[in-house]
C-alpha positions in Angstrom: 0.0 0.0 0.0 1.2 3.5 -0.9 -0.1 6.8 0.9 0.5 9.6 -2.0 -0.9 13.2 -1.1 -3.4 12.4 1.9 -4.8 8.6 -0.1 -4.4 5.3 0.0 -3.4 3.9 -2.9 -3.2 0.1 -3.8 -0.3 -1.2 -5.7 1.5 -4.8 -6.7 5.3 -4.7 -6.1 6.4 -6.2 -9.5 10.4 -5.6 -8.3 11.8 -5.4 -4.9 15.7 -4.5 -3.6 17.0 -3.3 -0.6 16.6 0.1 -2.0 13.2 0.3 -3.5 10.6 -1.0 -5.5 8.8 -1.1 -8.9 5.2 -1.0 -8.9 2.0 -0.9 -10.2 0.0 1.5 -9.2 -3.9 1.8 -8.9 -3.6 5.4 -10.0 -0.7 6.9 -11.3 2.3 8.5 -8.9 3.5 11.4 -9.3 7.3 11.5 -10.4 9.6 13.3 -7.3 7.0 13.2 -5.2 7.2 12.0 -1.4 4.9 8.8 -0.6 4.9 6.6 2.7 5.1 2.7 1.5 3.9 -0.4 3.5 3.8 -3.6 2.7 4.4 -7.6 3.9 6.9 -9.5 3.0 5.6 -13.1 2.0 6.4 -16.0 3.8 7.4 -13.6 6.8 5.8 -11.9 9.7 8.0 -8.7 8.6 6.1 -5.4 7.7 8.0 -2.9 5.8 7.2 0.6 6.8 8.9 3.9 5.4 8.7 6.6 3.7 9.6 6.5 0.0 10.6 8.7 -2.9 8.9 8.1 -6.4 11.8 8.6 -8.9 10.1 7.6 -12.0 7.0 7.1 -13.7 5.8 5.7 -16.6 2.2 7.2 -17.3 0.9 4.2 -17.3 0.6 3.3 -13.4 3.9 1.9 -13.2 6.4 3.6 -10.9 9.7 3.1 -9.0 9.9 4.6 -5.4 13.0 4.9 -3.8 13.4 4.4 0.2 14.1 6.6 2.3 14.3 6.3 6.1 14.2 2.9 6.0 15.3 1.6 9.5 18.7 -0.3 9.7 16.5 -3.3 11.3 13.9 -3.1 8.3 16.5 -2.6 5.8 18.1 -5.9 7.4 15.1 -7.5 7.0 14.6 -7.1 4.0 17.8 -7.6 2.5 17.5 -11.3 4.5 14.2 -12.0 3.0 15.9 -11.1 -0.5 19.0 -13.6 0.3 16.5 -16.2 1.0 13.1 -15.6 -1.7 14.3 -13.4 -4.3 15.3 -15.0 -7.6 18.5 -15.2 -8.0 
């Protein structure tokens, strides 16, 4: 889920890294805009909470958001889940 200007806005996570994401997006984001991102990672309890920077878009509901203030424990996390279910 992504909260862009005061709304929720749902959204499948088509890429992930330790440093953002690639989406698709119900409505489209806004390119340089600030969002706040959360989501679960599967097969995990973990929640990912932060706040995120959308540093592309593609018009077309697609969008990559960059993470920012991602907490050392969350960004460890994460990059564990990655080691263990991402593709390699």
């Amino acid at each position: 889920m992504i909260r862009a200007n005061d709304q929720k806005v749902c959204a499948i996570v088509f890429d992930l890294t330790a440093q953002g994401m690639a989406v698709r997006a119900a409505e489209t984001l806004v390119s340089n805009s600030l969002v706040d991102v959360w989501f679960s990672l599967p097969y995990s309890d973990r929640t990912i909470q932060c706040e995120g920077e959308v540093i592309w878009t593609d018009g077309m509901g697609r969008a990559g958001v960059r993470f920012l203030g991602l907490t050392d424990e969350a960004r460890r996390g994460l990059t564990e889940w990655l080691t263990q279910y991402a593709p390699a």
